[in-house]
Backbone as a chain_set.jsonl record, in Angstrom:
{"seq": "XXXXXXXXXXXXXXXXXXXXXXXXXXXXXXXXXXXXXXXXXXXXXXXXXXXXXXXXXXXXXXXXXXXXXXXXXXXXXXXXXXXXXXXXXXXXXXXXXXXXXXXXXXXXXXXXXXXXXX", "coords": {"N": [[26.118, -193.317, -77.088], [25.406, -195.751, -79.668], [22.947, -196.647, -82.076], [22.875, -199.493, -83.792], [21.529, -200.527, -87.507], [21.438, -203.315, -89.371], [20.259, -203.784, -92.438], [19.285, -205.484, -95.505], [19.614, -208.615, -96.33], [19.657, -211.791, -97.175], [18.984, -214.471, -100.125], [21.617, -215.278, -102.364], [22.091, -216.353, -105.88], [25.325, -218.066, -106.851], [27.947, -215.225, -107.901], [26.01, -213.38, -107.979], [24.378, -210.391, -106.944], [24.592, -208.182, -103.706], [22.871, -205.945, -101.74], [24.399, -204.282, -98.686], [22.664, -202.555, -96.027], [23.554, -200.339, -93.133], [22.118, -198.654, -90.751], [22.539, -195.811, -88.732], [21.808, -194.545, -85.291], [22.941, -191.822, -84.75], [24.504, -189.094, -86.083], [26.596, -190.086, -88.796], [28.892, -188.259, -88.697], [29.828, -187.652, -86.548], [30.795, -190.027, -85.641], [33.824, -192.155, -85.62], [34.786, -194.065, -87.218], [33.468, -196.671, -89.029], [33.222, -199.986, -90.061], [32.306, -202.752, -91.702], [31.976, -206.554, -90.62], [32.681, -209.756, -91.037], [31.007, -213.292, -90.239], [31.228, -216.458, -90.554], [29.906, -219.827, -90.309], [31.507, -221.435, -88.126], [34.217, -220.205, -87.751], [36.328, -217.884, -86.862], [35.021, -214.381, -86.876], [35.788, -211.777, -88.973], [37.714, -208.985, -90.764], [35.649, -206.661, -93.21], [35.302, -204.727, -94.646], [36.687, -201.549, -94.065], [35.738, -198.084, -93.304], [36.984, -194.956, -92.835], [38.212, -191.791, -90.627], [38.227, -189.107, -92.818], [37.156, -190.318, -94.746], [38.5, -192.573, -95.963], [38.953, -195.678, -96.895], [39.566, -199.348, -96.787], [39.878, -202.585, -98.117], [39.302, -205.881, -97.107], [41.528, -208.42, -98.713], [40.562, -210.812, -99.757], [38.206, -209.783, -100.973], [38.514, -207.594, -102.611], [37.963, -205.572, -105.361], [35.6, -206.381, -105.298], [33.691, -206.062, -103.293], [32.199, -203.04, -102.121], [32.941, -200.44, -99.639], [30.259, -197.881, -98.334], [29.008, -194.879, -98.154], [26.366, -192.784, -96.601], [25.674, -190.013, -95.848], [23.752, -187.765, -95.215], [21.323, -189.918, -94.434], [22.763, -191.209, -92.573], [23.196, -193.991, -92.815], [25.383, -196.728, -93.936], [26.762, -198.327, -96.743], [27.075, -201.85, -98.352], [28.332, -202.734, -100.609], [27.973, -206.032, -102.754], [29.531, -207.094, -104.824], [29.366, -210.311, -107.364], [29.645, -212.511, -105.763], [30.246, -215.465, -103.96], [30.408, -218.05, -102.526], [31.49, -219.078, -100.401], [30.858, -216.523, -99.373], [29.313, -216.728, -97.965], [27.863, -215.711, -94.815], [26.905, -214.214, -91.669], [26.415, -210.923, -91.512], [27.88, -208.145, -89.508], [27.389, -204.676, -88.702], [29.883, -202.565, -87.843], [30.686, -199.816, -85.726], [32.915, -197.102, -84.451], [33.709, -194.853, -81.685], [35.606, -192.13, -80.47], [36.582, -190.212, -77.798], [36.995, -189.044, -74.965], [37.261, -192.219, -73.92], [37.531, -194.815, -75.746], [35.081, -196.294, -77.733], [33.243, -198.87, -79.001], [30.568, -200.419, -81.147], [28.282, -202.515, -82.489], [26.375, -204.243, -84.956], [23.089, -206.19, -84.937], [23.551, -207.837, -86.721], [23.122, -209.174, -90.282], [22.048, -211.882, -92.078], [23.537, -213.743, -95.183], [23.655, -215.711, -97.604], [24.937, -217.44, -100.156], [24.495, -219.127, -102.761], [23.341, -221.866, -105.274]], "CA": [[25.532, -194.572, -77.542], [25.126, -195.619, -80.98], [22.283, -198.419, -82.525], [23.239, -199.856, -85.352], [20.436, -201.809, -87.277], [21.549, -204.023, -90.322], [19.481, -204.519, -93.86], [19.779, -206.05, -96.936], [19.604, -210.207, -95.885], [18.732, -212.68, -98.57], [19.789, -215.487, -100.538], [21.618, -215.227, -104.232], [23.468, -217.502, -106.555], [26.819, -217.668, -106.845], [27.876, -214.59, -109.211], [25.175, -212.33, -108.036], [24.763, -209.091, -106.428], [23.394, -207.596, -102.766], [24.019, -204.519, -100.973], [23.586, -204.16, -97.108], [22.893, -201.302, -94.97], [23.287, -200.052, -91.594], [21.741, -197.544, -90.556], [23.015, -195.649, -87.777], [21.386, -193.827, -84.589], [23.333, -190.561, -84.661], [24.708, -188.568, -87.263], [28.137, -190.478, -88.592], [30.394, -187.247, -88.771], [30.137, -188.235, -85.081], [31.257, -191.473, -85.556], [35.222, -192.281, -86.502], [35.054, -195.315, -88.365], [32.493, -197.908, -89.239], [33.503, -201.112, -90.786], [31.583, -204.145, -92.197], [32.665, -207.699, -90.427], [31.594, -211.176, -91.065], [31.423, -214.662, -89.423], [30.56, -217.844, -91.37], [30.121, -220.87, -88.862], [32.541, -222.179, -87.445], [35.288, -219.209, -88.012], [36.032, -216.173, -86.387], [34.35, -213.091, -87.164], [37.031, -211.471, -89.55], [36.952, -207.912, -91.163], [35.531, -207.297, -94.984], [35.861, -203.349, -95.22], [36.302, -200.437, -93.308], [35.668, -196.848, -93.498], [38.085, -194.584, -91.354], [38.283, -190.236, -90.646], [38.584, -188.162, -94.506], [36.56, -191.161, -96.248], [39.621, -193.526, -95.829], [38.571, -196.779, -97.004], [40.217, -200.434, -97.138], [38.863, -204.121, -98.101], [39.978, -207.661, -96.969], [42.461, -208.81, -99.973], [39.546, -211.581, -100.5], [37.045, -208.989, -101.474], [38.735, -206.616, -103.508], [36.986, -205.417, -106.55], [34.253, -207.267, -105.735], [33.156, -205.817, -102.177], [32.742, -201.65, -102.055], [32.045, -200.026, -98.866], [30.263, -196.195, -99.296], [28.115, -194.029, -97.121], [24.954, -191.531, -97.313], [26.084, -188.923, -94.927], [22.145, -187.416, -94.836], [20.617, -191.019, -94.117], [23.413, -192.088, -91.289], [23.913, -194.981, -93.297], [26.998, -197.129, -94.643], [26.616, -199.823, -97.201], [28.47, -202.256, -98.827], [28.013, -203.271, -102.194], [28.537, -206.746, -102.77], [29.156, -208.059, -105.954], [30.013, -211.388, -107.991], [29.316, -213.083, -104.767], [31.066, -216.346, -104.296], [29.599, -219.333, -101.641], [32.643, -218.616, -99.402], [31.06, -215.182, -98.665], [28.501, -216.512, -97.073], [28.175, -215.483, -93.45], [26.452, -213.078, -91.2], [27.549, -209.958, -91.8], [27.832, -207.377, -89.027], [27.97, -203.467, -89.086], [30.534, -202.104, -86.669], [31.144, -198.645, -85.496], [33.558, -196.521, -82.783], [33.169, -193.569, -81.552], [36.565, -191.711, -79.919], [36.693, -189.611, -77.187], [38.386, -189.622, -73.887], [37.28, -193.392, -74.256], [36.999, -195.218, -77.075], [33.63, -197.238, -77.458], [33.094, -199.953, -79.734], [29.122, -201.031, -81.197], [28.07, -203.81, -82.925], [24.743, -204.032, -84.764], [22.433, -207.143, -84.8], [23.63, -208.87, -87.916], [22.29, -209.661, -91.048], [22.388, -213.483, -93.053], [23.715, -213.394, -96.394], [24.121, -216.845, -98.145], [25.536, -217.433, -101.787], [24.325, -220.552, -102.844], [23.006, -222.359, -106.203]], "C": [[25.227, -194.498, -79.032], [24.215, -197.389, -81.443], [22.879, -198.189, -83.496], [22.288, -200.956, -86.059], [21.269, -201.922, -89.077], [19.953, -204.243, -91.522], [19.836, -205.36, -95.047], [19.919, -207.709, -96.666], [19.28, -210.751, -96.877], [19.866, -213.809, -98.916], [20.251, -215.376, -101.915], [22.359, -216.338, -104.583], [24.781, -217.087, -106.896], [27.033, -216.574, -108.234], [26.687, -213.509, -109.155], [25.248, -211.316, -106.741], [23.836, -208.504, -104.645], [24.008, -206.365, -102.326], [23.221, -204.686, -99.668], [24.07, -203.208, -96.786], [22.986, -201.217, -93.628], [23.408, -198.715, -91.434], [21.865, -197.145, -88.802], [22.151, -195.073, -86.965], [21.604, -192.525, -84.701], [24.013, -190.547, -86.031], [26.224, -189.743, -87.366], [29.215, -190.003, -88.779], [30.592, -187.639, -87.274], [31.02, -189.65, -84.897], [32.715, -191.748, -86.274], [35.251, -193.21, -87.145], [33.891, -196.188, -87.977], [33.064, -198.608, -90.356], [32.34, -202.134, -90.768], [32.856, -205.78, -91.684], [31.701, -208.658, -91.102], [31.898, -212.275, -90.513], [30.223, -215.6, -89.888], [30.748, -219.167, -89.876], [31.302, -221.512, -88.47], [34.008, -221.789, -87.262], [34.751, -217.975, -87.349], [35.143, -215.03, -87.22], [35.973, -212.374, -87.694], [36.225, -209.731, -90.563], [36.232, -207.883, -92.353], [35.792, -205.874, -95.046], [36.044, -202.928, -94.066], [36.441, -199.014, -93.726], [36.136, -195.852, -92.464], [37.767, -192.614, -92.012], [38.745, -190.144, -92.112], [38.002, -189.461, -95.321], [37.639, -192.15, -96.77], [38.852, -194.76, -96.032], [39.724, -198.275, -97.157], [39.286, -201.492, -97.199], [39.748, -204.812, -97.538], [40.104, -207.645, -98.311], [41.051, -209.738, -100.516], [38.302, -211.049, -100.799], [37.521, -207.713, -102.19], [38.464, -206.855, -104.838], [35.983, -206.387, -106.631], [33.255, -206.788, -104.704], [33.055, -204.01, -102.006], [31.949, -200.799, -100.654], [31.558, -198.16, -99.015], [28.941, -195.826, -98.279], [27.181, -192.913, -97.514], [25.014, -190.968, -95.906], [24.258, -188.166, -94.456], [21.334, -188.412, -94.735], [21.465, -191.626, -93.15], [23.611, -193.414, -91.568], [24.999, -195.42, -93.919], [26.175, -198.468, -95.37], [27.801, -200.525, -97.874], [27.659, -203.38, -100.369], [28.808, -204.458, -102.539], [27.924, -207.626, -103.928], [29.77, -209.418, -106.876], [30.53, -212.236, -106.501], [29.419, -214.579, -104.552], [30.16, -217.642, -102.925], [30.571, -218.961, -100.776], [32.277, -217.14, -98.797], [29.87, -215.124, -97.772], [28.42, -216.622, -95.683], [27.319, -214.599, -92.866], [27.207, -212.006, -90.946], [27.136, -208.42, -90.364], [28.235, -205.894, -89.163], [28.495, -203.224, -87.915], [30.896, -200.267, -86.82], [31.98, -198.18, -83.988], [34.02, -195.548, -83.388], [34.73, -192.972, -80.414], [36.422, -190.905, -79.167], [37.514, -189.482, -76.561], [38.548, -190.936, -73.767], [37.249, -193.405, -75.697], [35.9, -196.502, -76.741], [33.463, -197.704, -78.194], [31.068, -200.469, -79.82], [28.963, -201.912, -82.332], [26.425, -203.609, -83.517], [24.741, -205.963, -84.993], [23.116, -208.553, -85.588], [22.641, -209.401, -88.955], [22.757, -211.251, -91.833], [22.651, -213.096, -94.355], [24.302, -215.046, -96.939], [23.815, -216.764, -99.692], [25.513, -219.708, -102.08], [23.362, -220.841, -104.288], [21.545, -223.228, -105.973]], "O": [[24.869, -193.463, -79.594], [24.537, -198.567, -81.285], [23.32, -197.164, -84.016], [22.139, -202.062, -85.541], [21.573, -200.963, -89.786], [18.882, -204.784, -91.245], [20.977, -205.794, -95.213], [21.025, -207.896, -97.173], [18.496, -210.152, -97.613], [20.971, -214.052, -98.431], [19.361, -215.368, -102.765], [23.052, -217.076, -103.884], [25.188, -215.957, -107.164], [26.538, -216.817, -109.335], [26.418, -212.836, -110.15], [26.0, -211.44, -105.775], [22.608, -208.486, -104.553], [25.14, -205.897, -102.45], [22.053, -205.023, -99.473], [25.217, -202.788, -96.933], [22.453, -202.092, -92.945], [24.27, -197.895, -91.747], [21.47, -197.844, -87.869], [21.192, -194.793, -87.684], [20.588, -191.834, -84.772], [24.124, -191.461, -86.849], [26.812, -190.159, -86.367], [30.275, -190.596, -88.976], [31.735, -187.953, -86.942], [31.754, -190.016, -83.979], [32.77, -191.561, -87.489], [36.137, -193.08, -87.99], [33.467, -196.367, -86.836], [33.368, -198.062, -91.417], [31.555, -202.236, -89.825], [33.98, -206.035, -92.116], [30.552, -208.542, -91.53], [33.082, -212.422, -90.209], [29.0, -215.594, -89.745], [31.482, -219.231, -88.889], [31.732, -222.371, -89.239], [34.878, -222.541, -86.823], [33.688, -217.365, -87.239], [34.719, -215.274, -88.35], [37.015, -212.419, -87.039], [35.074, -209.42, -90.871], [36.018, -209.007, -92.806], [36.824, -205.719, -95.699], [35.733, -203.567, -93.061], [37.322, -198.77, -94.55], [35.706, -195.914, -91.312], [37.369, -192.208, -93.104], [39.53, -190.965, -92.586], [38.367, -189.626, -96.485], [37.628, -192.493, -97.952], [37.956, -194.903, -95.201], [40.782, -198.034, -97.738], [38.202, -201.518, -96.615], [40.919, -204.445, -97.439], [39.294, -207.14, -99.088], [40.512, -209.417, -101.575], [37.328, -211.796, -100.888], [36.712, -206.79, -102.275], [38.615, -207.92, -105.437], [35.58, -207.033, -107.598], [32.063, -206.963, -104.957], [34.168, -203.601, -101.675], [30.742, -200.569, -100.591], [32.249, -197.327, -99.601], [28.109, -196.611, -97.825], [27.243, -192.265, -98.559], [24.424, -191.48, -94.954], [23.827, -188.213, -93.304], [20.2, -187.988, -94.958], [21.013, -192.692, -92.732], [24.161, -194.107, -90.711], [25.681, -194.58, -94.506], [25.37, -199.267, -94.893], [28.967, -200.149, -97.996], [26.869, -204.257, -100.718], [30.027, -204.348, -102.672], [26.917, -208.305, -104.132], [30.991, -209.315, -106.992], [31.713, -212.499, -106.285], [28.45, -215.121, -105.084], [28.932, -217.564, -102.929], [30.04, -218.026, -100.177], [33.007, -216.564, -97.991], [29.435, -214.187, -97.102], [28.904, -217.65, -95.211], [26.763, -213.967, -93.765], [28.297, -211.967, -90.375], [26.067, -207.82, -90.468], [29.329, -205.685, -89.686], [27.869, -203.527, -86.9], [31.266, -199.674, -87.833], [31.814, -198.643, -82.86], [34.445, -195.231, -84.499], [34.786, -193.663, -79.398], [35.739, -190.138, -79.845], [38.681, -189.625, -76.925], [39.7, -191.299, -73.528], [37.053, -192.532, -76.542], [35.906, -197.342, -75.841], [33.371, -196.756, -78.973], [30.411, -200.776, -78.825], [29.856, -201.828, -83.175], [25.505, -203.07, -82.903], [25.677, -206.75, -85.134], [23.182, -209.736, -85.253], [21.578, -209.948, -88.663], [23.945, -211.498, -92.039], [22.042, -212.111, -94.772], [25.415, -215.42, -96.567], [22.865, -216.253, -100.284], [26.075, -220.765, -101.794], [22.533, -219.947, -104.458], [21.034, -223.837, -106.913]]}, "num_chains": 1, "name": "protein.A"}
């Protein structure tokens, strides 16, 4: 089992900066990949980064160089540094993690709000 609890929520103007965390239950050398999703109303839930085995990273094309995801290995957290922050990025942003074994298990944390607005 793995919680996953979301930080970092708020409101900025377009062009400004937040970072959100999620902070994990267990250590995340345990954990094979954690990615950052999001879902604005009325649209799927779509990816924005992820972080994969050896520190493998990728963004969504519509957040490159502007979105960076990055981890604190002795705090079990992942964040994602999000900057020059556009009205289109606003959404609730979920932290996802899975965990491989003989299954594979899929977790979800709570979600945090993040709106880009003037």
């Amino acid at each position: 089992q793995v919680q996953l609890v979301e930080s970092g929520r708020g409101l900025v103007q377009p062009g400004g900066s937040l970072r959100l965390s999620c902070a994990a239950s267990r250590s995340i050398f345990s954990i094979n990949s954690m990615a950052w999703y999001r879902q604005a109303p009325g649209k799927q839930r779509e990816l924005v980064a992820g972080m994969y085995s050896g520190s493998r990273t990728n963004n969504a094309d519509y957040v490159k160089g502007r979105f960076t995801i990055s981890r604190d290995n002795a705090k079990n957290t992942v964040y994602l540094q999000m900057n020059n922050l556009k009205p289109e990025d606003t959404a609730v942003y979920y932290c996802y993690a899975v965990v491989t074994g003989i299954y594979e298990y899929a977790y979800w944390g709570q979600g945090t709000q993040v709106t880009v607005s003037s």
